[in-house]
N, C-alpha and C positions, 0 to 999 in steps of 0.2 A: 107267620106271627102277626096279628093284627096290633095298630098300632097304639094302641090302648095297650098293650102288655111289652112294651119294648121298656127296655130297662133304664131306670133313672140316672138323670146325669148326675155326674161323681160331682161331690162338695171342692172345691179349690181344696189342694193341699193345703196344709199348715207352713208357716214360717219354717225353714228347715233350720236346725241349730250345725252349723258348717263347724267341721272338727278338722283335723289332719286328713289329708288325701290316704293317708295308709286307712286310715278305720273304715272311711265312705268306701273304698278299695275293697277292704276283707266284706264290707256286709255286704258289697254288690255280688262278691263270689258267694258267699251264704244263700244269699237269694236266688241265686243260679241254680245252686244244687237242689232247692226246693219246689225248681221251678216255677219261682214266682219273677218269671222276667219282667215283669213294670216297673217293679221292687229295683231288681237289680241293672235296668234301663236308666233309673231314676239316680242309685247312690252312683253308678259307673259314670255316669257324666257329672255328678258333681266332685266325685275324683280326681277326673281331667283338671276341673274347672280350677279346684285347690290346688292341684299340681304347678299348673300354669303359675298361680300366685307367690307359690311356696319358690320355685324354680325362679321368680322375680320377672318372668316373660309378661305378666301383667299385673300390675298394681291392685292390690288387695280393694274390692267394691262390693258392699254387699248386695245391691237390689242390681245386679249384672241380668240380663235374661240370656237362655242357652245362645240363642241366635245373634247377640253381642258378645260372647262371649267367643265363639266361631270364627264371627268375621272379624274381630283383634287377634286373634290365636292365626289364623292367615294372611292377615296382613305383618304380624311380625316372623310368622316361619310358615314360609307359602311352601316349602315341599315338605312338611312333617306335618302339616294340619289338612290335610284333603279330604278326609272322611269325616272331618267337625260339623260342616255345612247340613250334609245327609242326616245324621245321629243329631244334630239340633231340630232341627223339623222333624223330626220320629219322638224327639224328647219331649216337643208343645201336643203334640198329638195326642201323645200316650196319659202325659202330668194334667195335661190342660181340659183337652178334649173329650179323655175318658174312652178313647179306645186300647183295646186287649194288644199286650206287647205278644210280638213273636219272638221265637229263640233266634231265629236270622237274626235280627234287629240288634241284640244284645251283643251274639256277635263279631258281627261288621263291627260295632261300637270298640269290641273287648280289641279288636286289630287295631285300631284306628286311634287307641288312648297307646300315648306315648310319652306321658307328660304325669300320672300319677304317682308313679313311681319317683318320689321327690325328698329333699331333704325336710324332717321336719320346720315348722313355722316357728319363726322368734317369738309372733303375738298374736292372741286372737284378733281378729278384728271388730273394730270400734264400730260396737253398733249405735246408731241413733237413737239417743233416750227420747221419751213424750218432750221432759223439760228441755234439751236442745229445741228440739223441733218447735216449740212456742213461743221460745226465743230467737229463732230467725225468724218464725212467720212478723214477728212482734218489729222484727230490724227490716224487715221488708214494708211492713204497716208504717214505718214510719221515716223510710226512706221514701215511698209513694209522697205523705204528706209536704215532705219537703220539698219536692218536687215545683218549679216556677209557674203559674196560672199560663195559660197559650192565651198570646196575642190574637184579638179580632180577627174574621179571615179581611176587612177593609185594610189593617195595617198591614196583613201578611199577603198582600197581594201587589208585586211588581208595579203593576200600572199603575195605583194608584199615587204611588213616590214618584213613577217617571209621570205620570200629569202634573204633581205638585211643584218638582223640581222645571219644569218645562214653566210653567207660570209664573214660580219667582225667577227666572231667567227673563223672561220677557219683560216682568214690572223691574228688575234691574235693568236691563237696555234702554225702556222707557225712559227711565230714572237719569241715566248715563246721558241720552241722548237731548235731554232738556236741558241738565244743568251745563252742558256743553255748546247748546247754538242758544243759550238765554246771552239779549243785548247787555254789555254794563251798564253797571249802576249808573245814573245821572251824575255830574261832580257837584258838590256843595254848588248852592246859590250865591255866587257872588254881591257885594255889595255893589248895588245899585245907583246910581248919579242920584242929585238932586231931580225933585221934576219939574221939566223949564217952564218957564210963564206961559197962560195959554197964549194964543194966536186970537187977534179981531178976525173974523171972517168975515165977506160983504154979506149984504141979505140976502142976495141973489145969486146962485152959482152961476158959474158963465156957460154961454150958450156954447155946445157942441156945434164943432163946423161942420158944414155940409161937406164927409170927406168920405169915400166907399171905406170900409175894412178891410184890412189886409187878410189873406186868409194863409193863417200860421200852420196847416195841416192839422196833423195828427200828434199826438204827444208822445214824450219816451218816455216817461216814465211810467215805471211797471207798478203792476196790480199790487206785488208785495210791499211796495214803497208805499203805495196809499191804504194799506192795511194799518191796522194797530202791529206793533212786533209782537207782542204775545200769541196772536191770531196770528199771523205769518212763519213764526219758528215753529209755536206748538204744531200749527195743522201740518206742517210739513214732516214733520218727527213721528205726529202719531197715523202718516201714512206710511213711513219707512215701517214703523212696528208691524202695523198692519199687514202689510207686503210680507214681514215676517213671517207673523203667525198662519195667514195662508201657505207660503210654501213650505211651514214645517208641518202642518197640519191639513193641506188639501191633500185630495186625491190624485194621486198619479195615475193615466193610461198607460198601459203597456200590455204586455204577452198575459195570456190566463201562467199562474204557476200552480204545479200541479202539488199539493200539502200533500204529507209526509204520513205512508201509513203502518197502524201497530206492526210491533214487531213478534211475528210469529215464531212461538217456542213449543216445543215435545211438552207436550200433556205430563208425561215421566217427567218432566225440569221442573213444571210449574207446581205438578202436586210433592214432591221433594223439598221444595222453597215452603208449601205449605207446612209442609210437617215441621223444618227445620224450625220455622216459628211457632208455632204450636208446642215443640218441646223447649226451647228459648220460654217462653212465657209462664209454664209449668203451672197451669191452669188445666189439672186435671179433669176437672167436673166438665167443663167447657169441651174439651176433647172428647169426650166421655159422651157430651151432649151429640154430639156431630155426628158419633159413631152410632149410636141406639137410633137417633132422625134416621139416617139412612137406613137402616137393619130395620126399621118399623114402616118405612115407605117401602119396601120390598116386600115382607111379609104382609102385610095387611091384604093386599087383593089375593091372596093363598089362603088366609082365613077367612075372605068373605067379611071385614071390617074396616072402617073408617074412620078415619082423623079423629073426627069425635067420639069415638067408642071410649069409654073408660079403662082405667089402666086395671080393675080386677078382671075387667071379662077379657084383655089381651092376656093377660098373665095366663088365667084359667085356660081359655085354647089353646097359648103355647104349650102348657104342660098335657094336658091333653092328648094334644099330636104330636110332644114329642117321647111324653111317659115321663117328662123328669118333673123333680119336686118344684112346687108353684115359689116356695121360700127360694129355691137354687135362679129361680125365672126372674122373681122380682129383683132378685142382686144383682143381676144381670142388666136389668132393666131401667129401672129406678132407685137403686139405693146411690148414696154419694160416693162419690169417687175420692178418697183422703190425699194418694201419693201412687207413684208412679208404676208400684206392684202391683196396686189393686186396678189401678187402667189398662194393664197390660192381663189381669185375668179378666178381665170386663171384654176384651176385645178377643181372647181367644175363645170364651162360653157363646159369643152372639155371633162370630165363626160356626160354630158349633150348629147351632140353633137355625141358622139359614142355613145349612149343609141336610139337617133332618127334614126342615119344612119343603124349602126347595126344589 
């Protein structure tokens, strides 16, 4: 079959309207006898799904996907849910992908559902009306706003408090260390005598005798005593500061130390941690983005196109080479992503689409 006539890919199901596990049950059998096992692949696991709900083994959720709904269904009854895993992945294959169920398929599934067979449901479940959904987006718009402005990264960065705090530390030592070796105050000026009469002096001072000098050495008294005190306490204080600031702030020699390197984790941890944010953020389009960059840097050197190619003539080759409708391509491709059903069919079609081209 040339690939021009391969058959187009199926439209995303419809929203399914979830009823009692008995009804989805009887039409899975319906669809059996008329061997239309997609049909009956499709209501038999949502069977299960309502069973599980109905039985209280899971909390009633509408946008559940099979493959969540598996790995909760085995983590609360790990030896009655073994065959969920299998029949979830045959279920995105068949709903999603748009390939032909086998009657194996249906059933391994028909053995493996153990949880249909349930008591009827107290309530439907509450589906998310538009008007809910506009009102949290509405309580989230304005929960963001409220939100506090971020500090500078100047303020938000350690060093710059420990230099600031390291500076008023040392202008306080200063500070400490001045008013502390400053001389006292002078005492008030006493009252002073009268001033006594001057003295006659002769006209002539008297002759110096002819007598050698004695010689008195060297003096003791120190340099600081013949200083001003100002200049003798101050310069003293602002060497002690100084001596400071060098030994908190010179360089020390010693041993090379060897810094400290990243710490290596499983690729599996790290894209995990990605996801977990990514679904934390619920920023659909965004994930949505991430997923179609990569699906389009893969295929492009397959179709002989490049980053700048435009989005009809990508469209038009994928349908092309795969035979599916260009409409089915671009929702794939480009349309927005609303909420968490439509990314998760976004992700199983461009599966899909690198599985043909590839």
């Amino acid at each position: 079959m040339n690939e021009t006539q391969r058959p187009a890919l199926p439209a995303a199901p419809p929203e399914p309207a979830l009823g009692p596990a008995a009804l989805h049950r009887a039409a899975a059998e319906e669809a059996a006898l008329r061997a239309d096992f997609g049909t009956a692949v499709r209501e038999r696991y949502r069977a299960v799904t309502r069973g599980l709900e109905q039985r209280g083994i899971l909390e009633v959720r509408r946008a559940r996907t099979a493959r969540e709904t598996a790995h909760a269904a085995t983590a609360a009854l790990p030896e009655g849910s073994a065959g969920l895993p299998a029949a979830a992945h045959s279920f995105d294959e068949i709903v999603y992908g748009g390939r032909p169920a086998q009657e194996a398929e249906y059933r391994l599934l028909e053995q493996a559902d153990l949880f249909s067979v349930a008591p009827p449901p107290k309530a439907e479940p509450a589906e998310i009306t538009e008007r809910r959904r506009k009102k949290n987006t509405k309580k989230t718009k304005a929960k963001r706003d409220r939100e506090p402005l971020e500090l500078p990264a100047l303020l938000r960065d350690w060093r710059f408090w420990a230099a600031l705090g390291g500076a008023i530390l040392v202008i306080a030592v200063v500070y400490l260390l001045t008013r502390i070796g400053a001389p006292p105050p002078p005492p008030d000026k006493p009252d002073l005598p009268d001033r006594p009469p001057p003295i006659d002096l002769p006209d002539e001072p008297p002759r110096r005798p002819d007598v050698d000098a004695p010689d008195f050495g060297e003096g003791q008294d120190s340099i600081f005593q013949r200083m001003p005190a100002w200049a003798a306490f101050g310069g003293v204080q602002f060497l002690i500061a100084w001596a400071v600031v060098i030994a908190w702030r010179g360089r020390r020699r010693g041993a090379v130390v060897g810094e400290a390197r990243p710490v290596e984790a499983p690729a599996t941890e790290l894209l995990t941690g990605q996801a977990g944010l990514y679904r934390k953020s619920r920023d659909h389009d965004h994930v949505a983005a991430k997923l179609r960059a990569a699906a389009l840097r893969r295929l492009r050197p397959a179709l002989d196109l490049t980053a700048d190619t435009a989005p009809e003539v990508v469209v038009t080759a994928l349908a092309v080479r795969t035979g599916a409708d260009p409409a089915t391509v671009r929702a794939a491709l480009y349309d927005p992503v609303p909420d968490r059903a439509t990314l998760e069919l976004v992700a199983a079609q461009l599966e899909w689409i690198e599985a043909e081209v590839l």
